[in-house]
N, C-alpha and C positions, 0 to 999 in steps of 0.2 A: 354584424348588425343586419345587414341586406341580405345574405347568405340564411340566416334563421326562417326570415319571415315575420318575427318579430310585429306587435304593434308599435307603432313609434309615433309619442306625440312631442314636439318638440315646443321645447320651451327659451323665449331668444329672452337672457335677462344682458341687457346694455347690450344689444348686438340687435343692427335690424338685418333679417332674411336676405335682405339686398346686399349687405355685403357680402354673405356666403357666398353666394349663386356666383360672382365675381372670381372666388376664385382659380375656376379653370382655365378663364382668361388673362390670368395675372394682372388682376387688376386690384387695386386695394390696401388695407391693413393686412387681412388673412392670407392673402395671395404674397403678397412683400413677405410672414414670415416664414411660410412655407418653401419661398425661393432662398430663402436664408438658412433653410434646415439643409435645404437640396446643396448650397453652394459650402456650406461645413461638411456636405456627405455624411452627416450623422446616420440616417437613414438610406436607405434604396429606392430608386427611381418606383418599382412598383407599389413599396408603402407608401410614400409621398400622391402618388397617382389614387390610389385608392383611399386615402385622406381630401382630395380634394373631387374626386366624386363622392365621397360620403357627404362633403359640408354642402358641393351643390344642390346633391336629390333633397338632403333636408331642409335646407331652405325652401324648397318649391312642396311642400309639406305643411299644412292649415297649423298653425301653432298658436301657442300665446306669444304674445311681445310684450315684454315687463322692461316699464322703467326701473332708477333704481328706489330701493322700497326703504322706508324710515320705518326700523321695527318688524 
């Protein structure tokens, strides 16, 4: 995603921006699963790492924020 250069406009449906940015600091719902992905080892310390720089830079990224929608 970062690597392209890509335009990236992000769209938060039931997720505010504020939780992402959290979780680098282990803080959170997203950060709780991501320690959870880490402590099964399913993954590798540098995917996990570059999944949680990915959720922070997006969040700090002008988006929509959608509740949830009827229809």
């Amino acid at each position: 995603m970062l690597e392209t250069g890509a335009t990236i406009i992000p769209i938060f449906y039931n997720v505010k921006p504020s939780d992402l940015r959290w979780t680098v600091c282990q803080k959170g719902l997203y950060a709780e699963a991501l320690h959870k992905h880490e402590q099964k080892q399913r993954y590798d310390s540098a995917t996990l790492e570059q999944w949680r720089n990915a959720l922070s830079h997006v969040a700090g990224i002008s988006g929509f924020e959608l509740e949830a929608c009827n229809g």
